[in-house]
DSSP file (Angstrom, degrees, kcal/mol; ACC not computed):
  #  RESIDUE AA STRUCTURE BP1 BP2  ACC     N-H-->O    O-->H-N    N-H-->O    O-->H-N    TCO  KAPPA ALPHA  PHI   PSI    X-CA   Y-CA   Z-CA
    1    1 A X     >        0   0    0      0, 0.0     4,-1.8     0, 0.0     5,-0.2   0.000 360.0 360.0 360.0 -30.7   75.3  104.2  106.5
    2    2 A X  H  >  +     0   0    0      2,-0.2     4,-4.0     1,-0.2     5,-0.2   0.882 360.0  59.8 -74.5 -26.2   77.1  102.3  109.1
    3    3 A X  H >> S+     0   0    0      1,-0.2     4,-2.3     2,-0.2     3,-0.7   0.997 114.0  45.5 -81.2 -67.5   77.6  104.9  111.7
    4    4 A X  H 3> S+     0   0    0      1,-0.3     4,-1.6     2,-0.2    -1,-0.2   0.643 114.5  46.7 -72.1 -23.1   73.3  104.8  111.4
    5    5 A X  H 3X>S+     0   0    0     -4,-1.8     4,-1.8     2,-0.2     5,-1.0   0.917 112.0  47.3 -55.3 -54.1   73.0  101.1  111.5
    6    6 A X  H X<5S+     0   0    0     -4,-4.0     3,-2.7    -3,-0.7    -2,-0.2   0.991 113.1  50.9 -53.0 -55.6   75.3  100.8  114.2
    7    7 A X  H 3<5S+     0   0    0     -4,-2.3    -1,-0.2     1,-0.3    -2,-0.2   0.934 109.6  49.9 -38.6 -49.0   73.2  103.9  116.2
    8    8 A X  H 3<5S-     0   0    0     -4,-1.6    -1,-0.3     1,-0.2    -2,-0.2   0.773 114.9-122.5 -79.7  -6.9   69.7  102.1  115.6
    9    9 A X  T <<5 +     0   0    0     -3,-2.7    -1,-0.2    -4,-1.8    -3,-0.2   0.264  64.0 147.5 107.7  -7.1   71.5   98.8  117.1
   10   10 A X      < -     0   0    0     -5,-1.0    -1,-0.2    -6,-0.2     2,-0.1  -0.219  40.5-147.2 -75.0 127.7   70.5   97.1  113.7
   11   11 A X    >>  -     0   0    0     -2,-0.1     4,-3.5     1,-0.1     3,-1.6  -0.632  40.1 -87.9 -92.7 171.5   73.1   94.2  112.4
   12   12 A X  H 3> S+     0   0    0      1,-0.3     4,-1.3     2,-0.2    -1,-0.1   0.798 129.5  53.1 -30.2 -60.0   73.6   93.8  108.3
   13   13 A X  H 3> S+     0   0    0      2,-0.2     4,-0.6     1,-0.2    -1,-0.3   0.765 107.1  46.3 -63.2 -44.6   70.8   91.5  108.1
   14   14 A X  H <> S+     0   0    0     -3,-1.6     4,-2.4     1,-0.2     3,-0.2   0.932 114.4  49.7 -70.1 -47.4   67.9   93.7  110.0
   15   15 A X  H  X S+     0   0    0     -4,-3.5     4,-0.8     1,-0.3    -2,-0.2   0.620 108.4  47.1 -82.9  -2.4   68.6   96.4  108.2
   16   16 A X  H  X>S+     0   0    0     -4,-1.3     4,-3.4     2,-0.2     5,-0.9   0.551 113.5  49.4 -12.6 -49.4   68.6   94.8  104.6
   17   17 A X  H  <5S+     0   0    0     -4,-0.6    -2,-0.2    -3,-0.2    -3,-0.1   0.908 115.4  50.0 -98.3 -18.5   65.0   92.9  105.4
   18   18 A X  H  <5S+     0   0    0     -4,-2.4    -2,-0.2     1,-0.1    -3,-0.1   0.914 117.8  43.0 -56.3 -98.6   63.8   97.0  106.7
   19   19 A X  H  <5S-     0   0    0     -4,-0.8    -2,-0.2    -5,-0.2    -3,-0.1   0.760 109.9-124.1  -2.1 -72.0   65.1   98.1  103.6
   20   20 A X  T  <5S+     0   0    0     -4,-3.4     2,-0.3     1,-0.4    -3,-0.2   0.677  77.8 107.8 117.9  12.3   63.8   95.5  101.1
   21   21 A X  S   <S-     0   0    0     -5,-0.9    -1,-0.4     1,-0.2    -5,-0.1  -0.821  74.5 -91.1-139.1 157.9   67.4   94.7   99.9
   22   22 A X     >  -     0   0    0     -2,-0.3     4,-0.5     1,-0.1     3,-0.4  -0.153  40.9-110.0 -46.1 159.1   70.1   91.2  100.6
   23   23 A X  H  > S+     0   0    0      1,-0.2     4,-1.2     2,-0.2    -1,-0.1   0.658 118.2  60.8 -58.4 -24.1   72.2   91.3  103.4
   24   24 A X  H  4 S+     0   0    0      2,-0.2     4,-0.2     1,-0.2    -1,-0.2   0.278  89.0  64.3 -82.3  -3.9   75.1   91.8  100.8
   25   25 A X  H  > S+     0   0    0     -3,-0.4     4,-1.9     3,-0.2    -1,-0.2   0.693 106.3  48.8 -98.1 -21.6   73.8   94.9   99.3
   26   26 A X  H  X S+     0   0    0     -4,-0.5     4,-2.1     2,-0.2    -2,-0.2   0.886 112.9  45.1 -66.7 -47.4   74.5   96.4  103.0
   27   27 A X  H  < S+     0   0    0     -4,-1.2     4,-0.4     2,-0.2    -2,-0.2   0.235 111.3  52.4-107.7  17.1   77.9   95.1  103.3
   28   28 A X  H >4 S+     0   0    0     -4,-0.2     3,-0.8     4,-0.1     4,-0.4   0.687 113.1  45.1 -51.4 -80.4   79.0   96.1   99.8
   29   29 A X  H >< S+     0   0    0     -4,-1.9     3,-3.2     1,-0.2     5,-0.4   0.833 111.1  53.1 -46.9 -52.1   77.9   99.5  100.4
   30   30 A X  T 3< S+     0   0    0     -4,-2.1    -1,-0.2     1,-0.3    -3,-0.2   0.619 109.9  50.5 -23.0 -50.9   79.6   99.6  103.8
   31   31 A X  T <  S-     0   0    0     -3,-0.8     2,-1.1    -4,-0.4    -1,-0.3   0.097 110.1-116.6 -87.4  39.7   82.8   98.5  102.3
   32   32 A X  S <  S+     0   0    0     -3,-3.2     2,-0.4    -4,-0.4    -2,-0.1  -0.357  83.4 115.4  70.4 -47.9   83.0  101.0   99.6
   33   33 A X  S    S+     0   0    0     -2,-1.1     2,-0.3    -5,-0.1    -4,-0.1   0.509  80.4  33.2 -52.4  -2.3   82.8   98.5   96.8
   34   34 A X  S    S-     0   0    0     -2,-0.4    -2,-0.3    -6,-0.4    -1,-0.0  -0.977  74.8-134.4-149.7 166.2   79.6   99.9   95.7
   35   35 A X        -     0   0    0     -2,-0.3     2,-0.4     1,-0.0    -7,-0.1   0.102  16.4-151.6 -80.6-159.8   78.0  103.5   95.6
   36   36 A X        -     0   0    0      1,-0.1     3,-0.0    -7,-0.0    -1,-0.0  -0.792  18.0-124.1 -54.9 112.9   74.3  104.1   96.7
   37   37 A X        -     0   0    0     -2,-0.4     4,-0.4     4,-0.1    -1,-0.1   0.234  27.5-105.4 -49.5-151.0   72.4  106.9   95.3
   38   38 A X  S  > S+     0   0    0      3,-0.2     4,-0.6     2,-0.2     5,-0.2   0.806 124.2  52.7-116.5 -71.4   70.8  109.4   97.4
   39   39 A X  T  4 S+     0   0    0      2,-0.1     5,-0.1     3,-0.1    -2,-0.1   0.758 116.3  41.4 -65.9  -9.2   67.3  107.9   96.9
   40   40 A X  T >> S+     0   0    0      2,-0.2     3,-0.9     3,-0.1     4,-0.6   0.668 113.9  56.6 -81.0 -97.4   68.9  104.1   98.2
   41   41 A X  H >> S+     0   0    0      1,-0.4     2,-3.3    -4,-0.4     3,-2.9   0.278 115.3  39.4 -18.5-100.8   71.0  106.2  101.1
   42   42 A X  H 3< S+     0   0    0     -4,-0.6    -1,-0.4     1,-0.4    10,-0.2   0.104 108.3  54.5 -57.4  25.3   67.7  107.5  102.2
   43   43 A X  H <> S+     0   0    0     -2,-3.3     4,-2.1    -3,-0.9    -1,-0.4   0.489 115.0  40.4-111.3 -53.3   66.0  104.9  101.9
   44   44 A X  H <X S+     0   0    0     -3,-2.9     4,-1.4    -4,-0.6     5,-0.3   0.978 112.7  59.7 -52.8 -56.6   68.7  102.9  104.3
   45   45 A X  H  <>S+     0   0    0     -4,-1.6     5,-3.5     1,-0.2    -1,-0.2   0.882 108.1  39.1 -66.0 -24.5   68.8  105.7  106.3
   46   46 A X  H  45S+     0   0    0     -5,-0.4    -1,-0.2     1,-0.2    -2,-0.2   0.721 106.2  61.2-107.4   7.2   65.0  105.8  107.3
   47   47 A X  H  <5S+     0   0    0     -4,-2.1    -1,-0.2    -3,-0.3    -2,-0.2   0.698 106.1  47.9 -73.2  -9.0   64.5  102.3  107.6
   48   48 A X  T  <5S-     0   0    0     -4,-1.4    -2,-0.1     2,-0.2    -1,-0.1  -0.053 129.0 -98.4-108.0  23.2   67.4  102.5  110.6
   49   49 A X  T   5S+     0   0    0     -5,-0.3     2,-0.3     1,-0.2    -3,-0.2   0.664  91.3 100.8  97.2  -5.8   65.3  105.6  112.0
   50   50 A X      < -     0   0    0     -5,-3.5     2,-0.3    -6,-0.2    -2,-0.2  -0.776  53.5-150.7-121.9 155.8   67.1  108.3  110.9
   51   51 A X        -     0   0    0     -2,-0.3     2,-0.7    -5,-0.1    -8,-0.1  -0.774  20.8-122.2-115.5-176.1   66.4  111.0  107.6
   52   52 A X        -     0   0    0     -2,-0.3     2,-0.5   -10,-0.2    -6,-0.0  -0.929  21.7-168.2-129.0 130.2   68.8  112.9  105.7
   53   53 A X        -     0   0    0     -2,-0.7     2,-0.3     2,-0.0    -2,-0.0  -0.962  10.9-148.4-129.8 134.0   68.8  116.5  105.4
   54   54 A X        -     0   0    0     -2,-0.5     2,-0.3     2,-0.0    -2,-0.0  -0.587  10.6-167.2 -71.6 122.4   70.8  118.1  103.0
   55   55 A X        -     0   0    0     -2,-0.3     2,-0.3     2,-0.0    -2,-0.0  -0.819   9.5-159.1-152.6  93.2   72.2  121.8  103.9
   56   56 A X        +     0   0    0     -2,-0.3     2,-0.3     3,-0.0    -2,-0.0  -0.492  16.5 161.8 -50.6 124.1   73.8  124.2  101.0
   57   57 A X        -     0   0    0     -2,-0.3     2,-0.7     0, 0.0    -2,-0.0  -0.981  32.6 -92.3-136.2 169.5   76.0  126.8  101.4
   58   58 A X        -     0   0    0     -2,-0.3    -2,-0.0     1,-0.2     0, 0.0  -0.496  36.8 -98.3-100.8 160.1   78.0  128.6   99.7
   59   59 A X        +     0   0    0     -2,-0.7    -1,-0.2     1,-0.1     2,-0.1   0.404  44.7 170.7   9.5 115.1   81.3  128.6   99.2
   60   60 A X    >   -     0   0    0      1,-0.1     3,-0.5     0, 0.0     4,-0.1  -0.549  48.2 -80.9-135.4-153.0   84.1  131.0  101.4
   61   61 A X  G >> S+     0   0    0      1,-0.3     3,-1.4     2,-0.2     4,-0.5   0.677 116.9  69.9 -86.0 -37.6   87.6  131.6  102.1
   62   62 A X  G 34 S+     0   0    0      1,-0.3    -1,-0.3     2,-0.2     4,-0.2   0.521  89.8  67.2 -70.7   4.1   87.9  128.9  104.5
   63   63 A X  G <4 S+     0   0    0     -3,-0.5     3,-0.3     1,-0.2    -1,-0.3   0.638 100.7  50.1 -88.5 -25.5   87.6  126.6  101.3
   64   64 A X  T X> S+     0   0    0     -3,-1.4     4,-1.1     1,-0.2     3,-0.8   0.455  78.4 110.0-104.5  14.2   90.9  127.9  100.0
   65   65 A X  H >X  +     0   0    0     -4,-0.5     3,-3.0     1,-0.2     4,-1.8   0.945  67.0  56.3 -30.4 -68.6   92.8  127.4  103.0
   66   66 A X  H 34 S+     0   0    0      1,-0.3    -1,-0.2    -3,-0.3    -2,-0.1   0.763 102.0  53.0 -64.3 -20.1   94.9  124.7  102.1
   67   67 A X  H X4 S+     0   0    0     -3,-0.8     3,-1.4     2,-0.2    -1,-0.3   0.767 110.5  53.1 -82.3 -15.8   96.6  126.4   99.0
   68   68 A X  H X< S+     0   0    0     -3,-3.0     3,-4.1    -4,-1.1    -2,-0.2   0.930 100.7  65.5 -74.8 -35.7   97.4  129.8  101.8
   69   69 A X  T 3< S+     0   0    0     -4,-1.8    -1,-0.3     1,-0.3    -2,-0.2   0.595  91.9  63.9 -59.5 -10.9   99.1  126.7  104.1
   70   70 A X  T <  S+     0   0    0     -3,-1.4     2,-1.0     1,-0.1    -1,-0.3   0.384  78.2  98.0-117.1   4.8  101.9  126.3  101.1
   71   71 A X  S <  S-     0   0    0     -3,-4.1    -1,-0.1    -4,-0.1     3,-0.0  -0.778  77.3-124.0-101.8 117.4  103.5  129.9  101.5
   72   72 A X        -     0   0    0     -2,-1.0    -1,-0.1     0, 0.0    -2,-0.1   0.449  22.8 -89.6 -48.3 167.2  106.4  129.6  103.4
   73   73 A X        -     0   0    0      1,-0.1     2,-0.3     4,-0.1     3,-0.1  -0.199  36.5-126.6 -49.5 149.4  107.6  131.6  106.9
   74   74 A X     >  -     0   0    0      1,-0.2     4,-2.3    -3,-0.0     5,-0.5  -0.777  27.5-106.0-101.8 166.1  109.2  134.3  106.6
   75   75 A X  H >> S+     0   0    0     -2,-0.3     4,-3.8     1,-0.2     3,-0.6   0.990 126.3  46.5 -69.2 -56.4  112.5  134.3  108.4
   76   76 A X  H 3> S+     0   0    0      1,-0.2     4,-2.1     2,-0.2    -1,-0.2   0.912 113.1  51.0 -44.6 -39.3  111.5  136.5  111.1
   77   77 A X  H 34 S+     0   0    0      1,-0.2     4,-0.3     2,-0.2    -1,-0.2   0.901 112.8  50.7 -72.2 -25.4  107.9  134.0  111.4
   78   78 A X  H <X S+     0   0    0     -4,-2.3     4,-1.7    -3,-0.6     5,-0.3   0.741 109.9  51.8 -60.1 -33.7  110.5  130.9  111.5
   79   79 A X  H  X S+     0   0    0     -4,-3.8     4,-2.0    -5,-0.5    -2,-0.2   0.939 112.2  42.7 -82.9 -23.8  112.3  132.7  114.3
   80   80 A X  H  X S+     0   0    0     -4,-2.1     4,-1.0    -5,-0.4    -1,-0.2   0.555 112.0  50.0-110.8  30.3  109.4  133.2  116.2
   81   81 A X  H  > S+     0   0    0     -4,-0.3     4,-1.2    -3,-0.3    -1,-0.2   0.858 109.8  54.5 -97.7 -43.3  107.8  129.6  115.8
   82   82 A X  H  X S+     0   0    0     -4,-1.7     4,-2.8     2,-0.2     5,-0.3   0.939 107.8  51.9 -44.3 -49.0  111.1  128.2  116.8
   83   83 A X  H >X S+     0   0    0     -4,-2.0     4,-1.4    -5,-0.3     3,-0.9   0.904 112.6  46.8 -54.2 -63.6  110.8  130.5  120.0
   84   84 A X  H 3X S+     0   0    0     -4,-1.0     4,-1.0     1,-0.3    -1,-0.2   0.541 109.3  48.6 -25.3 -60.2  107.6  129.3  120.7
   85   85 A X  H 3X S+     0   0    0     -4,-1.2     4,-1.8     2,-0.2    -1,-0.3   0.816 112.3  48.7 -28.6 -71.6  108.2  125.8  120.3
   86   86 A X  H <X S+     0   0    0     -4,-2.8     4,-3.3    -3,-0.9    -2,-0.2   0.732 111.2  47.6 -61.7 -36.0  111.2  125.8  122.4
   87   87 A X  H  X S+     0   0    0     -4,-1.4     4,-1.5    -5,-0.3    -1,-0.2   0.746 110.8  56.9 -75.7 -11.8  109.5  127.8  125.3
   88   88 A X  H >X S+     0   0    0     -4,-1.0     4,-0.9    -3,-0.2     3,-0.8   0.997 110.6  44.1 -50.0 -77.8  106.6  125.3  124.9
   89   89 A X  H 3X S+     0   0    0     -4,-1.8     4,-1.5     1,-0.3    -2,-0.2   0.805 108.1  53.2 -45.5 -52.7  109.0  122.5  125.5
   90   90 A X  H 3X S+     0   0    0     -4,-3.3     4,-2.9     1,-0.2     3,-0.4   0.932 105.9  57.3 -61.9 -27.0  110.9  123.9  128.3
   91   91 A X  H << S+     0   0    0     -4,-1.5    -2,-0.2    -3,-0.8    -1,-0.2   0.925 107.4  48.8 -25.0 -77.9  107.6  124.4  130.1
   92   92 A X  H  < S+     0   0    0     -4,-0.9    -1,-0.2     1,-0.3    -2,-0.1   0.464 108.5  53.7 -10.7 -59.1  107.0  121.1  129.8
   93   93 A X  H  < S+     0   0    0     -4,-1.5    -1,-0.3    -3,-0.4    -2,-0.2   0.700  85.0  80.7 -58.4 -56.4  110.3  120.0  131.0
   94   94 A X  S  < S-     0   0    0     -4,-2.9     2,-0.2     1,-0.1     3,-0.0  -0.462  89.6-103.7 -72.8 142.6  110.9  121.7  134.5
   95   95 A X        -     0   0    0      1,-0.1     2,-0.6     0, 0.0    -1,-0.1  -0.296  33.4-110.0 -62.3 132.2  109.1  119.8  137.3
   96   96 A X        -     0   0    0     -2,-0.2     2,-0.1     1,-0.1    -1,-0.1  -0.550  35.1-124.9 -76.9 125.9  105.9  121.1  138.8
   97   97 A X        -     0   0    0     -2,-0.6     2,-0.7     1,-0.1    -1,-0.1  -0.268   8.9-124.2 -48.2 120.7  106.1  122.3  142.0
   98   98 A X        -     0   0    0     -2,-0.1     2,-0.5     2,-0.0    -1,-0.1  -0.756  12.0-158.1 -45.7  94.5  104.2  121.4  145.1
   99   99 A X        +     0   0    0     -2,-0.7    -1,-0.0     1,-0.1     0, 0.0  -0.766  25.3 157.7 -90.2 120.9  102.6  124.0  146.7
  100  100 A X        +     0   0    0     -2,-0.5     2,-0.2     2,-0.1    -1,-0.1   0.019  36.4 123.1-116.4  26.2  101.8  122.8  150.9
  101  101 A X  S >  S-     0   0    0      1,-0.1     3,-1.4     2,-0.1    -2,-0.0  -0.617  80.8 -93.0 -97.6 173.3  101.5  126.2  152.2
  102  102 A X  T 3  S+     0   0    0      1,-0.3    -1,-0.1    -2,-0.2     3,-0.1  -0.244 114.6  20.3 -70.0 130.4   98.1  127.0  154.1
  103  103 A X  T 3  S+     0   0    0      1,-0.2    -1,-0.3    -3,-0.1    -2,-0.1   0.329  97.8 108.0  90.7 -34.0   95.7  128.5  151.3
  104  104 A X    <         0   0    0     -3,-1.4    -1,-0.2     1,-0.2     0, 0.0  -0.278 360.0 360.0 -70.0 167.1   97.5  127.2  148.1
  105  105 A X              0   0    0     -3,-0.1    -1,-0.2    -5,-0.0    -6,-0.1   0.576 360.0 360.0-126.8 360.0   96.0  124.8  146.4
C-alpha cells in the first residue's frame, strides 16, 4: 500500500480523504499493526490510481526448492565447489593487465 501511495506522489493524509478513511488508518496499515482486507486494499489501491489484479497458478517444483537446498554435497561436489571458489578468487587477485599495443583495446 505504501509502495502505491508513494508512486501516485500522495502523502498519508491525501490518500485517507481519497479513500474515505483517518489519516491513522493509513499509517496503521503501513506499519503492520493492522491488516486490510482485500476489498479495503483495493479500495486504497484505486483511490492512489492503481487496481489490483490477482493471478493464480498452480503450484510446481520450484515451490519445494528450499527443502532440496538441505541435502548435503557429496564429497566429490565439495571438492569441486572448493575448486571453483578458489579459481574464482585467484582471478580476482592477479592484476589486470594493460593492453597499449595498436588494435587492443
Amino acid at each position: 500500500m505504501r509502495l502505491a501511495r508513494n508512486e501516485a506522489g500522495l502523502t498519508q493524509d491525501q490518500l485517507g480523504e481519497l479513500a474515505g478513511v483517518p489519516q491513522s488508518t493509513i499509517s496503521a496499515y503501513e506499519r503492520g499493526t493492522r491488516q486490510p482486507t482485500m476489498p479495503v486494499l483495493e479500495r486504497f489501491l484505486k483511490a492512489a490510481g492503481f487496481h489490483m489484479r490477482i493471478h493464480l497458478t498452480p503450484t510446481g517444483d520450484h515451490d519445494d526448492a528450499p527443502a532440496g537446498w538441505k541435502t548435503p554435497l557429496t564429497p566429490d561436489e565439495l571438492a569441486n565447489a572448493e575448486a571453483g571458489l578458489q579459481s574464482a578468487l585467484a582471478a580476482q587477485a592477479r592484476p589486470r593487465q594493460r593492453l597499449n599495443r595498436e588494435g587492443d583495446l
